[in-house]
C-alpha positions, 0 to 999 in steps of 0.5 A: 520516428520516436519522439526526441523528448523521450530521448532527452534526460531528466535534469539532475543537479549534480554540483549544488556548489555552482548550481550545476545541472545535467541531462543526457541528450540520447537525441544527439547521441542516436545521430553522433553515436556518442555519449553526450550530456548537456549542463548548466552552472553559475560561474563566478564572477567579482563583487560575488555576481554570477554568470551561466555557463552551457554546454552540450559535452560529446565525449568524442570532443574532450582529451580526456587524458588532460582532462582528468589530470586536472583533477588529480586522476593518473588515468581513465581506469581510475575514474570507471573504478570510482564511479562506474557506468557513470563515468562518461558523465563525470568526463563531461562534467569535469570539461565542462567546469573547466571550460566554464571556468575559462569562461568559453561557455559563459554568457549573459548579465552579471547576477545575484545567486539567486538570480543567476539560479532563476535564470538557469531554471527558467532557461532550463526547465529545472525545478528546484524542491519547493524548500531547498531542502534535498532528500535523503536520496540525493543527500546520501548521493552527495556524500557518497561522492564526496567521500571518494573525492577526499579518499582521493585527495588523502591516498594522492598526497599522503595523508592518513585517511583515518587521522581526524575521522571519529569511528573504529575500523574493521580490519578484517574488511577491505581498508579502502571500504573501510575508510570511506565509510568512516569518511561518510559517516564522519561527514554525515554527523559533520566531524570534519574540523580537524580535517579542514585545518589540514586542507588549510596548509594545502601547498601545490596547485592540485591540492588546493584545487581538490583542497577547494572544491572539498572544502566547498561540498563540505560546507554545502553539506553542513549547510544543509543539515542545519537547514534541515534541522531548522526544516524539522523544527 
């Protein structure tokens, strides 16, 4: 018989915002025969304290039509096309935030952050990078997403892509290409003022629930940029 640790994944952190962690359990998923991630996260509690939230997400257990229109997605189709074989883990991952953010898989003391994060670590087996400083790998990863969330949020509530973004489009190639790299490149070099404002004047509850989480990976990433520039000092 194969040993299960083999068949369990290597924890990434997929949401830095919330300390979020993922693994494929390939363990169950040779009993079940179905796709299935295990997660941590912080979740936010009053007076800036902190909760863990785990799961173990089956993608056979989630209504993946509601929960995609919950974040702004018209279909399933839409999620392969933006994030390809990875899209059974963005479905878990997205059930699990919302399930964590009704505080169904919620338990333990109030924390600090860094508390709440030391906790996840040991319960986990996680280790973080020993300055907090990602590598260039996971930081181009985080960009990447984040360019499709807001290429996401323009095209669904009509906003002109190119509006606030520095940099000269090339025509000749696929406009929606286009845009993202000028939305990566705008955000590697932290041009993103005049897009924040108009994220501020967010009106209906999906633009501001897509408006929030943007507005939280955006200051993540300037974040670390300024901790990496005072890494390199």
């Amino acid at each position: 018989m194969e040993n299960t640790n083999n068949l369990v994944g290597e924890w990434i952190l997929t949401d830095p915002d919330s300390f979020q962690i993922c693994r494929e359990r390939k363990d169950i998923e040779e009993l079940t025969g179905d796709k299935t991630f295990e997660l941590y996260q912080l979740q936010a509690m009053p007076e800036d304290k902190f909760v863990t939230a785990h799961d173990i997400m089956s993608l056979a257990d989630i209504d993946i039509l509601s929960v995609l229109d919950c974040y702004g997605y018209e279909n399933l189709d839409q999620v392969k096309k933006e994030y390809g074989n990875g899209w059974e883990q963005i479905v878990c991952e997205c059930a699990f935030e919302l399930r964590s953010g009704n505080y169904e898989n919620v338990f333990g003391k109030y924390l600090s952050w860094d508390e709440c994060v030391e906790f996840i670590c040991r319960m986990s087996g996680y280790r973080q990078g020993s300055d907090g400083v990602k590598t260039p790998e996971a930081r181009k990863d985080i960009l990447k997403g984040l360019a499709a969330e807001i290429e996401r949020y323009c095209l669904i509530f009509d906003y002109p892509m190119l509006k606030s973004w520095q940099g000269e489009i090339d025509y000749d190639k696929d406009p929606l290409e286009e845009a993202r790299r000028i939305i990566y490149q705008n955000l590697e070099a932290g041009n993103v003022d005049a897009f924040l404002k108009h994220l501020d004047k967010s009106e209906s509850c999906m633009a501001e629930k897509l408006a929030s989480s943007i507005r939280k990976k955006v200051k993540n990433i300037l974040d670390d940029q300024e901790r990496s520039s005072d890494h390199e000092i």
